[in-house]
Every structure is written in structure tokens, then in C-alpha cells.
N, C-alpha and C positions, 0 to 999 in steps of 0.2 A: 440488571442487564435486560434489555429487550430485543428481540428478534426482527428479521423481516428479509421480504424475499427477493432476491436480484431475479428478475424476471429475465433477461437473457445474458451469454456470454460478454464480457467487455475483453477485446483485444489493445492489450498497451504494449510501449514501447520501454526501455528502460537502462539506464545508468547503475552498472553496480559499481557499491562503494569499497571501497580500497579495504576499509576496515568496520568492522559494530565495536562498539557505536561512534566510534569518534570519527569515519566517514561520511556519514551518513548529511552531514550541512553540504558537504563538497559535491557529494552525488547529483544531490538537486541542484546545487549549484550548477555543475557539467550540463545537465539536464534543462535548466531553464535558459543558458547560453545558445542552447539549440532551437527551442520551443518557449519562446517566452509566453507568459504569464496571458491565458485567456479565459474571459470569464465562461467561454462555451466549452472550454477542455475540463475533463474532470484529472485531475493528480493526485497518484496514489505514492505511498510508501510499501514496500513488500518485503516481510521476512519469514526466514526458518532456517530452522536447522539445516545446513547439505555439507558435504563433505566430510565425512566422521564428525557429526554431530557442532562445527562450526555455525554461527550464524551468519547468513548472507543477507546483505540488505539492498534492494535495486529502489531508488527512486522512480517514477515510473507515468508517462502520461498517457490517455487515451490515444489511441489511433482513430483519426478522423476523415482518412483518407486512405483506400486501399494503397500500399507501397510507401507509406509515410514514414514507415522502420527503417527501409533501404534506402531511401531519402537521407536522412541520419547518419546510416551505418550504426544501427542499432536494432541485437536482436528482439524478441518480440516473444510475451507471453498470455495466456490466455486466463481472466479470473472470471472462473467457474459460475454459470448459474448456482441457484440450490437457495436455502436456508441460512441465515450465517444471524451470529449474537453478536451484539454490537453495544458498545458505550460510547457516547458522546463527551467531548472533550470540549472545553473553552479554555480558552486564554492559553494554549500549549507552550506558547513563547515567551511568556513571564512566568511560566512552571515547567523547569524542564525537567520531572521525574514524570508529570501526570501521564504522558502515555505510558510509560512504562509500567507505573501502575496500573493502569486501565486494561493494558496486556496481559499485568499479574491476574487479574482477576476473572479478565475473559479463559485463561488457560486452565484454570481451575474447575470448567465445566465440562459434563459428560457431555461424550456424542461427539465431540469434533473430528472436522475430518482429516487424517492424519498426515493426507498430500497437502491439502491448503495452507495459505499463507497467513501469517498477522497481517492484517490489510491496514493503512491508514489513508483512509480517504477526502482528500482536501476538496471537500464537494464545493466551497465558495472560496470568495475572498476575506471572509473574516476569520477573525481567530478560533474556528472552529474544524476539528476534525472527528471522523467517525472510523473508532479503534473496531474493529470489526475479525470473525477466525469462523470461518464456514463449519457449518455441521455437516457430518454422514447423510448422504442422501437416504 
């Protein structure tokens, strides 16, 4: 696992999915019907626990535009500067446990911050994502 630092707030927009994890294709799916697919947006995946310990998952894109959410009709959440560990994923889409696993493992670390999300961050267009779980400031 290595670390490293989001240097300021990122405000995204987001699709939550019906069900974890078997929503979770549909979410983005919803999601990129609206906002397709740019290589200057960054796309994230977000989950946790909420509602009596249920997980929630919102597919979810940067805001690149003040009012881009209400554009939409989508509400909007904010992922936190700070600290966060992080594993890198290849190939997610011919291994569909590897984030899951990459999650098992990020979870298993002290310090994490216990509001933060499991972040997956689709920084490009390749078969790469970065499984990512903020630390306590």
C-alpha cells in the first residue's frame, strides 16, 4: 500500500445504485447517459456503510462547472482533501474480484478516517483504477 496527498477538495456529482454490488454497472451506466465519457473528467466510485450499517455505492463524476449537479438533477458530495492509502488496480474488467480485494486490504489499515469513503478513482481511460480510503487527519 502507498499513500499520497489530495491536495484540495474535489466536488462530484453522483448516481446511487439501486443495490452493492449488483448495481453498481447500472449506476455508471445512469451516470455516463448523462455525462459521457471525458478524458478531462475525473470518475469516481464511492462506498460505505450508511443506513444501519448497509452499503451504499454512488457512481460519481467531477463537477466541472459551478451548478453542473442541478444541471443533472443530481445531488452532490464533497471528497475530502487530507492523506488517503491507496492501491492501484489493472486490468479490473477481466478480474472482477480485484477491487474488492484491494478494498479488503486497504480496510485492514490503522488510522482510517471513519466518515470517508472506499474511493475508486478512474483517473484515465485505461484499465486502470486507484482503490483509495482516506486517513484521520
Amino acid at each position: 500500500m502507498e499513500t499520497f496527498s489530495l491536495d484540495s477538495d474535489i466536488k462530484v456529482f453522483y448516481v446511487t445504485a439501486a443495490s452493492f454490488p449488483e448495481g453498481i454497472l447500472d449506476a455508471h451506466a445512469q451516470l455516463h447517459k448523462l455525462v459521457p465519457f471525458a478524458i478531462d473528467r475525473n470518475y469516481f466510485g464511492l462506498s460505505r456503510p450508511e443506513d444501519n450499517g448497509g452499503i451504499i455505492y454512488r457512481a460519481a463524476a467531477e463537477e466541472r462547472t459551478r451548478g453542473e449537479a442541478e444541471k443533472y438533477h443530481l445531488d452532490t458530495l464533497t471528497l475530502k482533501k487530507g492523506k488517503y492509502i491507496y492501491k492501484m488496480v489493472t486490468d479490473f474488467r477481466n478480474d472482477q474480484g480485484s477491487i474488492e480485494h484491494a478494498f479488503q486490504d486497504l480496510l485492514t489499515s490503522p488510522g482510517l478516517d471513519p466518515q470517508g469513503y472506499c474511493v475508486e478513482w478512474y483517473a484515465n481511460d485505461k484499465e486502470e483504477v486507484r482503490c483509495m480510503i482516506r486517513l484521520k487527519d
